[in-house]
C-alpha positions in Angstrom: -168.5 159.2 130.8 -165.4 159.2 128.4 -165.5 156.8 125.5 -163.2 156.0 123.1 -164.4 156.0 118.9 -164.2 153.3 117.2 -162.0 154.7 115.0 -159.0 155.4 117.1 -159.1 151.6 118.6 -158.9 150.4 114.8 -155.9 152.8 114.5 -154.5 151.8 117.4 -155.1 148.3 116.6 -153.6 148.6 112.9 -150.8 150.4 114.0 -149.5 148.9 117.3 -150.1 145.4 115.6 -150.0 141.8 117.6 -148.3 141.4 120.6 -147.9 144.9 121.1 -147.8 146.2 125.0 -146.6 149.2 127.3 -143.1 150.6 126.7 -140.5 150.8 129.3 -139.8 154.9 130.0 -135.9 154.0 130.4 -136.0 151.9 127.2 -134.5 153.9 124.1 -135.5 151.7 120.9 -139.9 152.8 122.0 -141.6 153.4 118.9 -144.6 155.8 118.0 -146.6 152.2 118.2 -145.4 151.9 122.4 -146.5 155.6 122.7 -150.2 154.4 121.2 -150.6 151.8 123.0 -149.9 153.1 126.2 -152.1 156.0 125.4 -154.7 152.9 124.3 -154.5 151.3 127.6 -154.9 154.4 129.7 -158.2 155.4 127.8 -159.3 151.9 128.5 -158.8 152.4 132.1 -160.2 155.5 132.3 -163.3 153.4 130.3 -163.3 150.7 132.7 -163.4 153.3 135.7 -166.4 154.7 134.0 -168.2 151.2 133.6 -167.4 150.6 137.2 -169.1 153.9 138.3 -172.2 153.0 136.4 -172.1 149.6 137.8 -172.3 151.0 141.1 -175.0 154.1 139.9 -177.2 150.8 139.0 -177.0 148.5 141.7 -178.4 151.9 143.3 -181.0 152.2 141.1 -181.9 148.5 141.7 -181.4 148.3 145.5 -182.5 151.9 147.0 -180.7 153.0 150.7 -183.2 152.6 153.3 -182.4 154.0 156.6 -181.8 152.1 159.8 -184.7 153.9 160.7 -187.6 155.3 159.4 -190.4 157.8 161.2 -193.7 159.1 160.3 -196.3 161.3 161.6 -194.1 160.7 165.0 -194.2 157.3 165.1 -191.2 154.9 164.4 -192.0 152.4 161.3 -191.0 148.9 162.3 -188.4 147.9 159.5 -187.7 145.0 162.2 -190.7 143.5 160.9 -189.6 141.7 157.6 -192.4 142.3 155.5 -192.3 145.8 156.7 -188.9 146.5 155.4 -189.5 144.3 151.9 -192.9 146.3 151.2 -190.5 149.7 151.4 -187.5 148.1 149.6 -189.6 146.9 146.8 -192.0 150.2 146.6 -188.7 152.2 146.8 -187.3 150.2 143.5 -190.3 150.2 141.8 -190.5 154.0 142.1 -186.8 154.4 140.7 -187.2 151.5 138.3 -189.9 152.2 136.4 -190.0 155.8 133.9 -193.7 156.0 134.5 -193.1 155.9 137.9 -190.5 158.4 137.8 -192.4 160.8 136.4 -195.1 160.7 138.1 -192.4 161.9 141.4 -191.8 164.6 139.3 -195.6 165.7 138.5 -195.9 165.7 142.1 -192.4 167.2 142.9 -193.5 170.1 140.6 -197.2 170.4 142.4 -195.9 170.6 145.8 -194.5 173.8 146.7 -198.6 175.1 145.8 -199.8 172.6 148.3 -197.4 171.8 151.2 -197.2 175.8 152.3 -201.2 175.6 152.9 -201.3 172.2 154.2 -198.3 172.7 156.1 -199.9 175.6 157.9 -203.4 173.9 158.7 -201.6 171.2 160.3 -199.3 173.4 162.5 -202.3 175.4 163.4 -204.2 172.2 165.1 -200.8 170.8 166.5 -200.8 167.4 163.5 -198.0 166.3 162.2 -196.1 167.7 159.0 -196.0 164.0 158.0 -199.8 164.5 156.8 -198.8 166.6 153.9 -197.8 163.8 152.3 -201.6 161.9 152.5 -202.8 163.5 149.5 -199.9 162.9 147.1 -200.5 159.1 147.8 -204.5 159.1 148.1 -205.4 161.6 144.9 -202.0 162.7 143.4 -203.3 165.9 144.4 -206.3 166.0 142.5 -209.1 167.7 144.6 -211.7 166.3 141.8 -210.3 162.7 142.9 -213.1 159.9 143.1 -212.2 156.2 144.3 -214.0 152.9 143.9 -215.6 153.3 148.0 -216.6 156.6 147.0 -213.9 158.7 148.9 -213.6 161.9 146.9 -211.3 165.0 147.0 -207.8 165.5 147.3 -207.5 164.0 150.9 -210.3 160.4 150.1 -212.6 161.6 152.7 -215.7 159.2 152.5 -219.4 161.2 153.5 
């Protein structure tokens, strides 16, 4: 994003003084103040085009896409279902919201490519879906020394 110092609005300001607008290209009598405060007004679009982009790069942030439709380990996920589609909506946002959140996508986005090959392969060999590779990212973050309150343990919560 371009931004304009400080300094060169004051300038701008002090030199172009009150009242001061765009000159007319065919009019003869423009002074070095119409040239400044035309340049002035174009950086200040360009700014305000900026502004609008990050308007739009937030309301993105705040409001994630979710697709029409949605599938996983074959089966369709009824986003029909209200509650459905608001649990995903607001688990999408929190995960782009919130920093911690963020980087914990990236711990696991940097873990994966050691994992997904293997469990990718054990799942193709037994004819399950390549959706289940994503069961231990949400169960134990990918920790195979993993322990939860019902006493499932491992990287894929199995209870004994």
């Amino acid at each position: 994003m371009r931004t304009v110092p400080k300094r060169l609005l004051l300038l701008a300001a002090l030199w172009c003084g009150p009242g001061c607008g765009p000159s007319d290209a065919r009019d003869s009598t423009a002074t070095p103040s119409d040239s400044i405060s035309t340049l002035l007004q174009q950086e200040l679009e360009r700014v305000r085009v900026d502004l609008q982009d990050l308007s739009v790069q937030f309301e993105l942030l705040n409001y994630p896409y979710v697709p029409d439709t949605v599938r996983f380990c074959l089966e369709r996920v009824p986003l029909e279902e209200w509650w459905v589609a608001q649990r995903l909506e607001e688990t999408l946002a929190s995960f782009t919201r919130v920093r911690a959140n963020r980087q914990r996508i990236d711990a696991y986005l940097r873990e994966a490519p050691f994992y997904f090959p293997y469990i990718d392969s054990m799942t193709a060999a037994r004819g399950l879906p390549r959706d289940l590779r994503y069961i231990p990212v949400v169960e134990s973050e990918f920790r195979s020394t993993a322990r939860s309150r019902a006493k499932a343990v491992g990287m894929w919560q199995f209870i004994r």
